[in-house]
N, CA, C and O of each residue as an XYZ file, in Angstrom:
804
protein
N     -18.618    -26.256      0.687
C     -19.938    -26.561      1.240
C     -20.244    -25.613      2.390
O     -19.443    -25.399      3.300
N     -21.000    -25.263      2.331
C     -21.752    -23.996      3.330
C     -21.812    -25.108      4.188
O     -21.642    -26.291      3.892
N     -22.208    -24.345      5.860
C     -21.999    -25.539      7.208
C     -22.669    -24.290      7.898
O     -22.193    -23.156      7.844
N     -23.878    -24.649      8.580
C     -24.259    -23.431      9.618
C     -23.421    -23.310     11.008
O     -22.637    -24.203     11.331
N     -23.632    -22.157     11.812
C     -22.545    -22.446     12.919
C     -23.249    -23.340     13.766
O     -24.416    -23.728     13.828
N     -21.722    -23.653     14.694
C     -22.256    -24.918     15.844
C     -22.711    -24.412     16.942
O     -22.255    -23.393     17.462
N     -23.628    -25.072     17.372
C     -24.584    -24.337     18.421
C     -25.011    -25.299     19.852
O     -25.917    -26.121     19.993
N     -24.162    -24.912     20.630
C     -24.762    -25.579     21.750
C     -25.520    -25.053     23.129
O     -25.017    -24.027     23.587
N     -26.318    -25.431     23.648
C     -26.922    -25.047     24.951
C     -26.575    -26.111     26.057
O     -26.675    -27.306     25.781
N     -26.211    -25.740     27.177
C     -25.764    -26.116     28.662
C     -26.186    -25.707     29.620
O     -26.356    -24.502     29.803
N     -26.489    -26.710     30.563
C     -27.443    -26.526     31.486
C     -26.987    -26.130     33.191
O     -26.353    -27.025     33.749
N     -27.221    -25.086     33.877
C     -27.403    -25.651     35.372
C     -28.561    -24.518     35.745
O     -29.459    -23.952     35.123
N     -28.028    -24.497     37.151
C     -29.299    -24.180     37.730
C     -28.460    -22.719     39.003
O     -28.915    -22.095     39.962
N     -27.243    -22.732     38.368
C     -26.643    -21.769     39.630
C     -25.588    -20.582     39.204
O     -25.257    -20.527     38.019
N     -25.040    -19.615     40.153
C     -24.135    -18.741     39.376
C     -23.457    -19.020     38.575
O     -23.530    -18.089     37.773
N     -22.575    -19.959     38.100
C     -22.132    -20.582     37.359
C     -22.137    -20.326     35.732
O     -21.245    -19.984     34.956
N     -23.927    -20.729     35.504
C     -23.873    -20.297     34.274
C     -25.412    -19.663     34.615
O     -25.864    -19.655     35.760
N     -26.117    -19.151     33.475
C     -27.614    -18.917     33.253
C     -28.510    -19.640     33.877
O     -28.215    -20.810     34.118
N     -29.895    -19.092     34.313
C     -30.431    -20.151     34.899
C     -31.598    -20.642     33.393
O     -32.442    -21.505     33.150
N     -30.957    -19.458     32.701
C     -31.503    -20.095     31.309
C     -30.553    -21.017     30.342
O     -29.358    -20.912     30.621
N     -30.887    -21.978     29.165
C     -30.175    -21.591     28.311
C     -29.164    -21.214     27.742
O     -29.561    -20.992     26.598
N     -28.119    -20.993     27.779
C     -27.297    -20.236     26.839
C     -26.571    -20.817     25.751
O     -25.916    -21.853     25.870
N     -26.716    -19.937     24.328
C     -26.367    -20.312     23.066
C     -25.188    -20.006     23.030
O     -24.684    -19.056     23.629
N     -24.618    -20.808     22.304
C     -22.858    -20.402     21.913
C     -22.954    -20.604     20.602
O     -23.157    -21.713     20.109
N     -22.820    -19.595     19.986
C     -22.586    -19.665     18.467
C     -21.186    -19.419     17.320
O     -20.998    -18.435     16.604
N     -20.567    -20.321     17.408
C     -19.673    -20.106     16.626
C     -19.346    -20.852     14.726
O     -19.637    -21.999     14.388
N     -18.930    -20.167     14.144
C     -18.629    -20.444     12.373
C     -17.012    -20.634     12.090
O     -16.206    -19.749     11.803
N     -16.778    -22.037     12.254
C     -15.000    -22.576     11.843
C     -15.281    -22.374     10.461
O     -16.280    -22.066      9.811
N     -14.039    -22.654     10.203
C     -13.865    -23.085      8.449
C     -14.259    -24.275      8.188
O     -14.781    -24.730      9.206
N     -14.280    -25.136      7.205
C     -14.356    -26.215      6.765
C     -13.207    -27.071      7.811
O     -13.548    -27.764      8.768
N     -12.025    -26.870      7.440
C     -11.312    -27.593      8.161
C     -11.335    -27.836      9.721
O     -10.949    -28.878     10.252
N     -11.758    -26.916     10.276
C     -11.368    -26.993     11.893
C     -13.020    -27.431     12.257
O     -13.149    -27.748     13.439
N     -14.024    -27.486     11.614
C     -15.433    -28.324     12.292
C     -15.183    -29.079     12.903
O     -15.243    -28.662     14.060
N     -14.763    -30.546     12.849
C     -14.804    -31.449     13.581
C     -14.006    -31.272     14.659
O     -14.435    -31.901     15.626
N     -12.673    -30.455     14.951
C     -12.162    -30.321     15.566
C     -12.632    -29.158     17.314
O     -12.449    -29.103     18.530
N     -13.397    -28.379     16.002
C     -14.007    -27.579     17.067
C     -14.918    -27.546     17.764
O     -15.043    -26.724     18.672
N     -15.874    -28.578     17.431
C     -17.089    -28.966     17.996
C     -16.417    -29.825     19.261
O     -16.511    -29.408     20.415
N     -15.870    -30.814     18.993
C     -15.359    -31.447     20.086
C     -14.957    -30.702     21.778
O     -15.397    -30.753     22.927
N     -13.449    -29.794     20.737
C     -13.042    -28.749     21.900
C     -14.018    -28.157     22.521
O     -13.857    -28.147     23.742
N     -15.263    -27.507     22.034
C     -15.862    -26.942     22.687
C     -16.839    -27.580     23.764
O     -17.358    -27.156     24.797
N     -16.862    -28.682     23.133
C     -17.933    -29.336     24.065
C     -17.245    -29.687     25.491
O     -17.650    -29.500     26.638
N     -15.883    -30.349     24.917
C     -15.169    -30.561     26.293
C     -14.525    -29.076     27.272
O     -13.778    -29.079     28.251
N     -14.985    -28.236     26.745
C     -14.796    -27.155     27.172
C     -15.849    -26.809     28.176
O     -15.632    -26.446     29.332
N     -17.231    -26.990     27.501
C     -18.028    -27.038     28.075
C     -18.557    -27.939     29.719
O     -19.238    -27.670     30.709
N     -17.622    -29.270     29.122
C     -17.583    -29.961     31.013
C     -16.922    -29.608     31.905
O     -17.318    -29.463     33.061
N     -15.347    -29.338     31.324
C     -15.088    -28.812     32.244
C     -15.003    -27.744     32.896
O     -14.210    -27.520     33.811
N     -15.922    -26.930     32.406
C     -16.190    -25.173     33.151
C     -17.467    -25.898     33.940
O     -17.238    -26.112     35.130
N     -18.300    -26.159     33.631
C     -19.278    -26.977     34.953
C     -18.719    -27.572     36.054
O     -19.029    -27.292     37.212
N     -17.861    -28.428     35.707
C     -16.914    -29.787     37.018
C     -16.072    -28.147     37.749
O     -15.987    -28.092     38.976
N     -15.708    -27.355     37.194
C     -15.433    -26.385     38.187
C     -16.497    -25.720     39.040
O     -16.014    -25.589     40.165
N     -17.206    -25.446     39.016
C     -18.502    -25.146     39.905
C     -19.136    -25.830     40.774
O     -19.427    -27.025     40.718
N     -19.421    -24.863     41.820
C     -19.369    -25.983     43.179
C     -21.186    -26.372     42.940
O     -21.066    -25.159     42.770
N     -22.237    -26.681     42.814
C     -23.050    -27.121     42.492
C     -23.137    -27.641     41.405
O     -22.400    -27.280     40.487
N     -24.189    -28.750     41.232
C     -23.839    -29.888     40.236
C     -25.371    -29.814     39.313
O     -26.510    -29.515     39.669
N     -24.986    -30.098     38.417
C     -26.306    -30.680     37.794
C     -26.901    -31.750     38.277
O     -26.265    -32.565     38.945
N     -28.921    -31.979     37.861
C     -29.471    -32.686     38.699
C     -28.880    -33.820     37.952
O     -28.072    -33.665     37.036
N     -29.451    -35.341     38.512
C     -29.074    -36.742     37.841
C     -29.859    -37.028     36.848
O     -30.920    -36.417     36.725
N     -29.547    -37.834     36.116
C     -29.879    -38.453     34.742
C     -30.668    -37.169     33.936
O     -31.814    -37.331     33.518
N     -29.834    -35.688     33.735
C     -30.521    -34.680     33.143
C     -28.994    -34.813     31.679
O     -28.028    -35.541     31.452
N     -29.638    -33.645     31.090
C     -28.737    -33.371     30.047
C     -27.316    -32.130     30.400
O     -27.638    -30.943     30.450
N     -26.155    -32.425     30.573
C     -25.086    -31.424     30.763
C     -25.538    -30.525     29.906
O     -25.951    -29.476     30.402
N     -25.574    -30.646     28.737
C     -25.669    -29.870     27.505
C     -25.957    -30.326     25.898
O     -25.912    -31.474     25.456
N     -26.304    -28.927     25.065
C     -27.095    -30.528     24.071
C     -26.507    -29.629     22.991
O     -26.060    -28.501     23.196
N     -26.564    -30.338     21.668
C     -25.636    -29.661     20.612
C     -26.643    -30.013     19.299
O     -26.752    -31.133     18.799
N     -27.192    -29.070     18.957
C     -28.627    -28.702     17.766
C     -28.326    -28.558     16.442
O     -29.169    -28.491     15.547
N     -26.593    -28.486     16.232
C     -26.067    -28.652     14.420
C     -26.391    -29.952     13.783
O     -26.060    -31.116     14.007
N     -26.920    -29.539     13.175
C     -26.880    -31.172     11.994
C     -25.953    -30.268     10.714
O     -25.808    -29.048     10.634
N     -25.563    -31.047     10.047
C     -25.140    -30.941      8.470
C     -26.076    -32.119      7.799
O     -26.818    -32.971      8.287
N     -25.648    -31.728      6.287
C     -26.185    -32.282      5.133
C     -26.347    -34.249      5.243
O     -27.222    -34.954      4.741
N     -25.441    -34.560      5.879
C     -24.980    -36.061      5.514
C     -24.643    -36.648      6.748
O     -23.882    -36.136      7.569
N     -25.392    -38.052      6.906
C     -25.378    -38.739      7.929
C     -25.662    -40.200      8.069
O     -26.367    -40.754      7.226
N     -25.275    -40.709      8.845
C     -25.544    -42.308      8.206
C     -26.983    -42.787      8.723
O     -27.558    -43.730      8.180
N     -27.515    -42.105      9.774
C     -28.597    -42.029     10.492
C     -29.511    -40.863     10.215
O     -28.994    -39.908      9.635
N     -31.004    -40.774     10.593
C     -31.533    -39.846     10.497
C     -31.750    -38.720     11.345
O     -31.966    -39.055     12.510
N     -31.761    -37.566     11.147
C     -31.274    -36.376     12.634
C     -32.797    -36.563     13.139
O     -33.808    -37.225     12.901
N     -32.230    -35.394     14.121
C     -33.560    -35.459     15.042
C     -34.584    -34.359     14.138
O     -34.320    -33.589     13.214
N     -35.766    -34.651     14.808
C     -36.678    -34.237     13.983
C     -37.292    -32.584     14.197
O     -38.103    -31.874     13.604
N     -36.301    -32.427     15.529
C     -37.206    -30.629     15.645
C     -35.690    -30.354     16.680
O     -35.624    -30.035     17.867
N     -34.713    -30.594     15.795
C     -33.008    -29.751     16.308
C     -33.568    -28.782     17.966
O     -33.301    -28.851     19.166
N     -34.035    -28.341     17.492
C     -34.364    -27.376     18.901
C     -34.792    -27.594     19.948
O     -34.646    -26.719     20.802
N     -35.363    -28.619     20.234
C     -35.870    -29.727     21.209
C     -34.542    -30.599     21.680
O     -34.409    -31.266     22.707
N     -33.645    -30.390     20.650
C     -32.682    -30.860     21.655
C     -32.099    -31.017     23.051
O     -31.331    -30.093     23.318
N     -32.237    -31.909     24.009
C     -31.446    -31.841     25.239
C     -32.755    -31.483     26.212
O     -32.570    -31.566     27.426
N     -34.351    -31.002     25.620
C     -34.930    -31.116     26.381
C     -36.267    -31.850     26.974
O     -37.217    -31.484     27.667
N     -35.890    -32.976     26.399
C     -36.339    -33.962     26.847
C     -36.402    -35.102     27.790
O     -35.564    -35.927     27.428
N     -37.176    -35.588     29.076
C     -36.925    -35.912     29.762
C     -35.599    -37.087     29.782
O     -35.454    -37.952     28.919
N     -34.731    -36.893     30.930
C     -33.647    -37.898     30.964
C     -33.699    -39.623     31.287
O     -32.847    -40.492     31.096
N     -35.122    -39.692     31.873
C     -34.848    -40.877     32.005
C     -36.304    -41.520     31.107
O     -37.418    -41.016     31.252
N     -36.117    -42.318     30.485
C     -36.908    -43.266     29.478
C     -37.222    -44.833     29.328
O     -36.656    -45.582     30.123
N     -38.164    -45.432     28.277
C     -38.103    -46.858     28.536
C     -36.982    -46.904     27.926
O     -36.248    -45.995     27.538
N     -36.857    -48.470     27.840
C     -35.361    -49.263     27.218
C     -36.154    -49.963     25.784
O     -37.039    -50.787     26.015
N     -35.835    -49.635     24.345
C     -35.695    -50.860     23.834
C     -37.374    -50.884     23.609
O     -38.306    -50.179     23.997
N     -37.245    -52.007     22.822
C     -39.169    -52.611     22.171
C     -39.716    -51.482     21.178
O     -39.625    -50.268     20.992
N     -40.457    -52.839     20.554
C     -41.751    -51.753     19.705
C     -41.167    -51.704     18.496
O     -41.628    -50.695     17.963
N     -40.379    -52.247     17.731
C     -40.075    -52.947     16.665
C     -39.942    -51.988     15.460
O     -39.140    -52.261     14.567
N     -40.791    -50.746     15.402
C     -40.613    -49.603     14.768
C     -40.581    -48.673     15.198
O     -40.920    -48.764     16.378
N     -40.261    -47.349     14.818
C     -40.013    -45.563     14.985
C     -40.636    -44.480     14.532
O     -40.125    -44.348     13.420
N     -41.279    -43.757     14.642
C     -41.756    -42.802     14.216
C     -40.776    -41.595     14.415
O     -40.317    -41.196     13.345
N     -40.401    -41.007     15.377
C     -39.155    -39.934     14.871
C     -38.337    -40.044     16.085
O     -38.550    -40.457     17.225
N     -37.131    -39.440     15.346
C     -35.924    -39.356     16.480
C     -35.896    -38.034     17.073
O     -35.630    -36.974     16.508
N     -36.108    -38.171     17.902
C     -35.730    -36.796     18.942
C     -34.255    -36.322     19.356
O     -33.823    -35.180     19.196
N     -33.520    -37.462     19.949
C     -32.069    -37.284     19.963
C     -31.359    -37.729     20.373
O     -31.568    -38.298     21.445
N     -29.835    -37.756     19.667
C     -29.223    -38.958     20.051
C     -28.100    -38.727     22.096
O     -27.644    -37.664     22.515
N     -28.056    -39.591     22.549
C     -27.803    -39.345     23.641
C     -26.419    -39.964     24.115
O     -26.291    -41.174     23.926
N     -25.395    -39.296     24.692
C     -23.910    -39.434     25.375
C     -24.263    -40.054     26.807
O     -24.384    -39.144     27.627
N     -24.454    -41.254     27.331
C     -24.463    -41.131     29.313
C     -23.228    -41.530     29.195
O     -22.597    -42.346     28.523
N     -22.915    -40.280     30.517
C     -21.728    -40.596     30.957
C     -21.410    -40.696     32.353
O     -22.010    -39.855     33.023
N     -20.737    -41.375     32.932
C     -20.780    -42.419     34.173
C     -19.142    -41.917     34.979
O     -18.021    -42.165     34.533
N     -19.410    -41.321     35.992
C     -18.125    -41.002     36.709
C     -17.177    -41.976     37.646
O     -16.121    -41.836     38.263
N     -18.442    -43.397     37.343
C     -17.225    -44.482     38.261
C     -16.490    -44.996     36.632
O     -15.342    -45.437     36.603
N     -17.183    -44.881     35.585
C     -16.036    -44.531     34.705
C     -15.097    -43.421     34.104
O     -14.804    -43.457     32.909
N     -14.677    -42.541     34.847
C     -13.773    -41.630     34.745
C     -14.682    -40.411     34.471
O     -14.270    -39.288     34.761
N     -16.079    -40.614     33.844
C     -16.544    -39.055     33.368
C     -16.794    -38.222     35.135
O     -16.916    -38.774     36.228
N     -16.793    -36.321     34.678
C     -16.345    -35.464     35.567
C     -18.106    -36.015     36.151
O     -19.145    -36.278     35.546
N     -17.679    -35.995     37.715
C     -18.781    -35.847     38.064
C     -19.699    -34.332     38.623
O     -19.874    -33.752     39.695
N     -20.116    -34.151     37.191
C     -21.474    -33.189     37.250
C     -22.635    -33.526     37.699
O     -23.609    -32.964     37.199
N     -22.796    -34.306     38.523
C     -24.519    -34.696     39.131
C     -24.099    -35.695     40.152
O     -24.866    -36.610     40.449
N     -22.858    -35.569     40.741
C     -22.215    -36.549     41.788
C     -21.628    -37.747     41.249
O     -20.875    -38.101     40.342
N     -22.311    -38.225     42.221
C     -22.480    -40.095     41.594
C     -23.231    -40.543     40.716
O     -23.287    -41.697     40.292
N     -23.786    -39.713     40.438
C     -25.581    -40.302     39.340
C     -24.544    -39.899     37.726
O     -23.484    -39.319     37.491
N     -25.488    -40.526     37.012
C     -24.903    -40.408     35.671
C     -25.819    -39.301     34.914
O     -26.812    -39.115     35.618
N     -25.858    -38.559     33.836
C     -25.892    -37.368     32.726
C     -25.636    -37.822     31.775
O     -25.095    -38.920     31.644
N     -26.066    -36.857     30.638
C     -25.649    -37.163     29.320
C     -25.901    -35.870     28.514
O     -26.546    -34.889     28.883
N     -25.358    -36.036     27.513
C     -24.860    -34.915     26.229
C     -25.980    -35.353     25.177
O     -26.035    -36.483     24.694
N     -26.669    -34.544     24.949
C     -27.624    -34.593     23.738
C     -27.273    -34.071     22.353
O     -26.949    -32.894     22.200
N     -27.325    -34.804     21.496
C     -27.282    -34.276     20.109
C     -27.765    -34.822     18.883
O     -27.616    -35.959     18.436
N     -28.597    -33.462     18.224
C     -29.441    -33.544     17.209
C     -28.826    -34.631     15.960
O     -29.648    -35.068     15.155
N     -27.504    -35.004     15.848
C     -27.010    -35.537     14.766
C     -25.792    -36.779     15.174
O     -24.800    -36.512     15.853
N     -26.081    -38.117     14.636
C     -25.127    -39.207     15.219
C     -23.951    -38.921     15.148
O     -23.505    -39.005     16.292
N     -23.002    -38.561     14.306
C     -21.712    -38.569     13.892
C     -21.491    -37.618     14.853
O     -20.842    -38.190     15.728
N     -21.739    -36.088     15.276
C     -20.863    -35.470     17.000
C     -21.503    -36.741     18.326
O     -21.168    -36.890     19.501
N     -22.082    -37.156     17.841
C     -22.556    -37.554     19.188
C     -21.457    -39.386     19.335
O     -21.231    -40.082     20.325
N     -21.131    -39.526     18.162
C     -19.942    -40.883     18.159
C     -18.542    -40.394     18.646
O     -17.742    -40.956     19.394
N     -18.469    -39.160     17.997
C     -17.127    -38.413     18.351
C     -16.886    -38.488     19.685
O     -16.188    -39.216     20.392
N     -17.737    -37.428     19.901
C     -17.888    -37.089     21.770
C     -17.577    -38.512     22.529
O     -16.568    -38.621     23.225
N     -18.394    -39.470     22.375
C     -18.545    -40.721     22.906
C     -16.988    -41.238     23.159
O     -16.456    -41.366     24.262
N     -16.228    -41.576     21.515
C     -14.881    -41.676     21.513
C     -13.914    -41.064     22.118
O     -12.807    -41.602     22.117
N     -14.082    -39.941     22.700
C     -13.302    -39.091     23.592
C     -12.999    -38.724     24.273
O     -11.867    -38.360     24.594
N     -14.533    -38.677     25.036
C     -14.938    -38.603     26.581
C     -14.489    -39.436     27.659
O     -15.200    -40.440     27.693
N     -13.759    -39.445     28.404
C     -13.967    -40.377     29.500
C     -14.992    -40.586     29.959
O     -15.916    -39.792     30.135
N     -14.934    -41.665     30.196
C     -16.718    -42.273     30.943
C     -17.735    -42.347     30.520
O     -18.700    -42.749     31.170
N     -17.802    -41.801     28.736
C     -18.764    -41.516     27.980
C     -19.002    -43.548     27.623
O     -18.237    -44.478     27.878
N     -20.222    -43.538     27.041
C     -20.995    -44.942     26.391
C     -21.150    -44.224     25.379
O     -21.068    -42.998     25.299
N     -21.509    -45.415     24.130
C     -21.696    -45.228     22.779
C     -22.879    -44.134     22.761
O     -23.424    -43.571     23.711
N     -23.070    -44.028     21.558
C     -24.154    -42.873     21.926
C     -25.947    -44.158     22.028
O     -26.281    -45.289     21.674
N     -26.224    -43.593     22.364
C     -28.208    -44.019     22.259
C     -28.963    -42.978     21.210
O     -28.593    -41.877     20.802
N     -30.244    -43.798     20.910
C     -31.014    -42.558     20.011
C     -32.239    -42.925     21.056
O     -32.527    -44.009     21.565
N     -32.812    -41.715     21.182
C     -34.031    -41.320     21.877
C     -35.213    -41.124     20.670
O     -35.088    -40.109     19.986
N     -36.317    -41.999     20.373
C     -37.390    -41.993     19.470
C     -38.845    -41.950     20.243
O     -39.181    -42.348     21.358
N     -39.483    -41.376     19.304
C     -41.109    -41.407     19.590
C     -41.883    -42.446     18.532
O     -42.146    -42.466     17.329
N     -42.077    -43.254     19.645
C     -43.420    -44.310     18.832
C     -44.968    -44.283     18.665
O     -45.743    -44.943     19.358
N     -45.243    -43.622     17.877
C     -46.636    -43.281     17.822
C     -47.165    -44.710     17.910
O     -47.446    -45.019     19.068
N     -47.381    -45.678     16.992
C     -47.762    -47.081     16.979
C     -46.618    -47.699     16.354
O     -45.948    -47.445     15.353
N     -46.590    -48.932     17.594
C     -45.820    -49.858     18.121
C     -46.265    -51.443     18.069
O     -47.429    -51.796     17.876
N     -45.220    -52.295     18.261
C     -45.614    -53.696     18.704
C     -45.265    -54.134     19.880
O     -44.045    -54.280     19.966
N     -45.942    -54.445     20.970
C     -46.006    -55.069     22.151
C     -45.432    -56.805     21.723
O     -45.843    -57.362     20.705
N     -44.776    -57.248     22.367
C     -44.477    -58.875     22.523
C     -44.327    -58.815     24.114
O     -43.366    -58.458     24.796
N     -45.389    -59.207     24.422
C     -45.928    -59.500     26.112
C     -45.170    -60.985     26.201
O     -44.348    -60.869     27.111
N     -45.118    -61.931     25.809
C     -44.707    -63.057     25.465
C     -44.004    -63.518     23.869
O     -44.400    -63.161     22.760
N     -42.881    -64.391     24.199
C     -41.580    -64.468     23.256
C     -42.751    -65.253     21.925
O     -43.319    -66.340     22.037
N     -42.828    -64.355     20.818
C     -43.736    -64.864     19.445
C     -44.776    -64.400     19.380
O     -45.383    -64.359     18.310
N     -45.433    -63.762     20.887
C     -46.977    -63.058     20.354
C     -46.740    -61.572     20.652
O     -45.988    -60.973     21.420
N     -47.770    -61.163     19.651
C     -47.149    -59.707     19.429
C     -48.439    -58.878     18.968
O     -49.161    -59.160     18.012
N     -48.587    -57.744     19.887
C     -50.182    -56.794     19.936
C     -49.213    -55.587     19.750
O     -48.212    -55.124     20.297
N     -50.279    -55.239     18.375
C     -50.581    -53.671     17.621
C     -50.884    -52.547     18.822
O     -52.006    -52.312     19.270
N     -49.694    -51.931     19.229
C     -49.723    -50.774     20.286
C     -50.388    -49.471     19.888
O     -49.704    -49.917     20.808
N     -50.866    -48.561     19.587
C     -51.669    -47.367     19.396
C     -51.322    -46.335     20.477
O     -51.991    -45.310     20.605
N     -50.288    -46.614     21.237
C     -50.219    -45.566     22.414
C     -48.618    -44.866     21.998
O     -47.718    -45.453     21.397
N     -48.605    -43.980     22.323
C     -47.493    -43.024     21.944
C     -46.251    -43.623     23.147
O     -46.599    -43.846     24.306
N     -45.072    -43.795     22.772
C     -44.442    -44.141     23.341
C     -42.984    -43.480     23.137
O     -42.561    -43.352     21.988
N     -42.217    -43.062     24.233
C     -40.737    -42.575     24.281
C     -39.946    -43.462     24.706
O     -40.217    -44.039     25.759
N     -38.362    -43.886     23.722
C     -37.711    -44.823     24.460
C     -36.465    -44.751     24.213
O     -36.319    -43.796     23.450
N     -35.592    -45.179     24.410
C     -33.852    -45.086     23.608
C     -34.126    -46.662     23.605
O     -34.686    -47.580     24.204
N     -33.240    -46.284     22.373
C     -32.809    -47.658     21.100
C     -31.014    -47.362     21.137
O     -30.192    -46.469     21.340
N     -31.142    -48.995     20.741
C     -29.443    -49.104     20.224
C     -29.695    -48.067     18.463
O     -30.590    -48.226     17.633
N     -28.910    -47.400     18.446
C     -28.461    -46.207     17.340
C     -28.992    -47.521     15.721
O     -29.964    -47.360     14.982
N     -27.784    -48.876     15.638
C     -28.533    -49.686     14.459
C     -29.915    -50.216     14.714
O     -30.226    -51.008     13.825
N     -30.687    -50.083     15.459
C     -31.967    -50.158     15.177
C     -33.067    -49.345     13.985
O     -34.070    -49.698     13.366
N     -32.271    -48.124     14.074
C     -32.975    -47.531     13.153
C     -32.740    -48.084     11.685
O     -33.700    -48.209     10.925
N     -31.922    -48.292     11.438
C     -31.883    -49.024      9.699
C     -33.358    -49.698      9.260
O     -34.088    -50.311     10.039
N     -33.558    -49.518      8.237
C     -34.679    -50.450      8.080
C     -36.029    -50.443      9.043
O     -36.789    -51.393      8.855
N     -36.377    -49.563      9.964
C     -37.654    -49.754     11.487
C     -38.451    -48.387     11.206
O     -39.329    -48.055     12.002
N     -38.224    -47.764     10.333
C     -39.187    -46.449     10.199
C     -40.273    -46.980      9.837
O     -40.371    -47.832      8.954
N     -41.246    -46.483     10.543
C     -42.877    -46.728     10.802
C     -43.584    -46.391      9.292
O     -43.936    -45.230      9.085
N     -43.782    -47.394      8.267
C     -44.602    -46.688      6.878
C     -46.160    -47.033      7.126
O     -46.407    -47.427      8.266
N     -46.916    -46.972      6.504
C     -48.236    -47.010      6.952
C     -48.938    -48.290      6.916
O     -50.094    -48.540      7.258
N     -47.757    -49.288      6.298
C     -48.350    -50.282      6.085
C     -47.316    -51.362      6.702
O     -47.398    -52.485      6.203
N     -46.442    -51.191      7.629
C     -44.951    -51.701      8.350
C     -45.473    -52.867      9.462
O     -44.961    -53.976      9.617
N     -46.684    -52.286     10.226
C     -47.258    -53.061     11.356
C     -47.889    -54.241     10.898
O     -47.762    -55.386     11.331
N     -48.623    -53.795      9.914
C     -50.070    -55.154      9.753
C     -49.037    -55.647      8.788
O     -49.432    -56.786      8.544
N     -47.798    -55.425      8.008
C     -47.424    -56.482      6.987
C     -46.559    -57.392      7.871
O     -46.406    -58.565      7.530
N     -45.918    -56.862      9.118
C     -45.074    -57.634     10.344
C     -46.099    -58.346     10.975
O     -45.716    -59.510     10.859
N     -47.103    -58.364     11.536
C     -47.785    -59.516     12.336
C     -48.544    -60.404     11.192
O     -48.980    -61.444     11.688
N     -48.840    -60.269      9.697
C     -49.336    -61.101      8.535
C     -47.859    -62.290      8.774
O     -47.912    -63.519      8.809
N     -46.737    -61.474      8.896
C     -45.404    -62.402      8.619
C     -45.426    -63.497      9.868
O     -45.082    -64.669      9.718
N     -45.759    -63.085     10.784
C     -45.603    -64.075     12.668
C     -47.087    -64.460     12.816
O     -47.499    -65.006     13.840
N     -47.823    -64.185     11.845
C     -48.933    -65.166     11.750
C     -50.014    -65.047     12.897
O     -50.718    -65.867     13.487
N     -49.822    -63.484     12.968
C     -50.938    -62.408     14.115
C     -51.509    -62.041     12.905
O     -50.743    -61.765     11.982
N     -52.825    -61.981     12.714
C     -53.862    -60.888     12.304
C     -54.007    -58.997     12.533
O     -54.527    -58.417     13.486
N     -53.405    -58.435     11.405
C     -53.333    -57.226     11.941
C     -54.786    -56.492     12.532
O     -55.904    -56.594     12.027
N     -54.408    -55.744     13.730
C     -55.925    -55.051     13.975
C     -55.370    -53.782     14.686
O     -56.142    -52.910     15.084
C-alpha cells in the first residue's frame, strides 16, 4: 500500500525554531510508520522543552497533516489547516457536525507533560484519529484526544427537552464518539425536533 510521507509543522515564535512553519518530511517503509510518526513527534517536544522561551498557552506545539486510507473516524476536512486553528473553543452541544477540522492532544504539565507554555496547557493537532490516540497513549500528561468540528446548523437546548434550530456557524470540540452517527444530512435537524415534538423551522 502506497502511504504519503509524514508531515509535521511546529510552532514557536523564537531562535529556536522558524518564526514560520516548518515542514518535516519524511517516507518510512510500511513497517516502521507507526513507529516513526510517534518518535518524531516526541522528538519534536523535546527539542522545544529545550529552549529557553516557551510557546504561548492553550496554542498548538505542533500539528501532524498525514491521513492514510482507513480510519475509524472521519479526517479532517482541509489536512492543511491543521494546527491552525484557534486553541481555545466552545465545549460540547449542537447535536450534529458539519466538518472536522482536527483532532486535538491537551497536554497538561501538572500532569507530567514538558512544560512548553509554562503552567498553561497546549496541544498537538492532528488531521487523523488513530496518530492522534497513539500520541495520547504515550505522552505524559497527554488526555485522550478531542475532535475540533464546524457547525454550520445546530441545535440549541437552552433548557433540558426544548430545543431551537441554530443557523449560526459554530466551532467546538466534541468527545471523538460523538461523531458516529451526528453528521449533519439535510434533513437530520427537522427529522430530530419532529422526534422531541418541536416543530422544525
Amino acid at each position: 500500500m502506497h502511504r504519503s510521507g509524514l508531515r509535521f509543522r511546529f510552532f514557536n515564535d523564537h531562535s529556536c525554531w522558524s518564526a514560520r512553519p516548518v515542514i518535516l518530511v519524511v517516507r518510512p517503509t510500511l513497517q516502521l510508520w507507526s513507529q516513526m510518526r510517534l518518535l518524531l513527534l516526541l522528538a519534536i517536544l523535546l527539542s522545544q522543552a529545550a529552549c529557553a522561551k516557551k510557546i504561548e498557552a492553550f496554542s498548538p506545539a505542533f500539528a501532524d497533516d498525514s491521513v492514510s486510507a482507513v480510519s475509524r473516524y472521519p479526517n479532517a476536512v482541509a489536512p492543511a489547516k491543521v494546527g491552525a486553528h484557534r486553541g481555545p473553543a466552545k465545549s460540547g452541544a449542537g447535536y450534529f457536525y458539519d466538518e472536522v477540522l482536527e483532532y486535538r492532544v491537551w497536554l497538561h504539565p501538572e500532569n507530567g507533560a514538558k512544560p512548553l507554555a509554562g503552567d498553561k496547557d497546549y496541544f498537538a493537532a492532528f488531521a487523523q484519529y488513530e496518530p492522534a490516540l497513539r500520541f495520547s497513549e504515550t505522552t505524559p500528561g497527554a488526555e485522550p484526544p478531542l475532535v475540533l468540528v464546524r457547525q454550520i446548523e445546530s441545535i440549541n437546548e437552552p433548557s433540558p427537552g426544548v430545543f431551537e434550530w441554530t443557523r449560526e456557524e459554530r466551532i467546538t470540540e466534541w468527545r471523538v464518539e460523538w461523531l458516529l452517527d451526528n453528521h449533519r444530512e439535510p434533513d437530520s435537524i427537522s427529522k430530530f425536533l419532529s422526534g422531541h415534538g418541536t416543530p422544525g423551522k
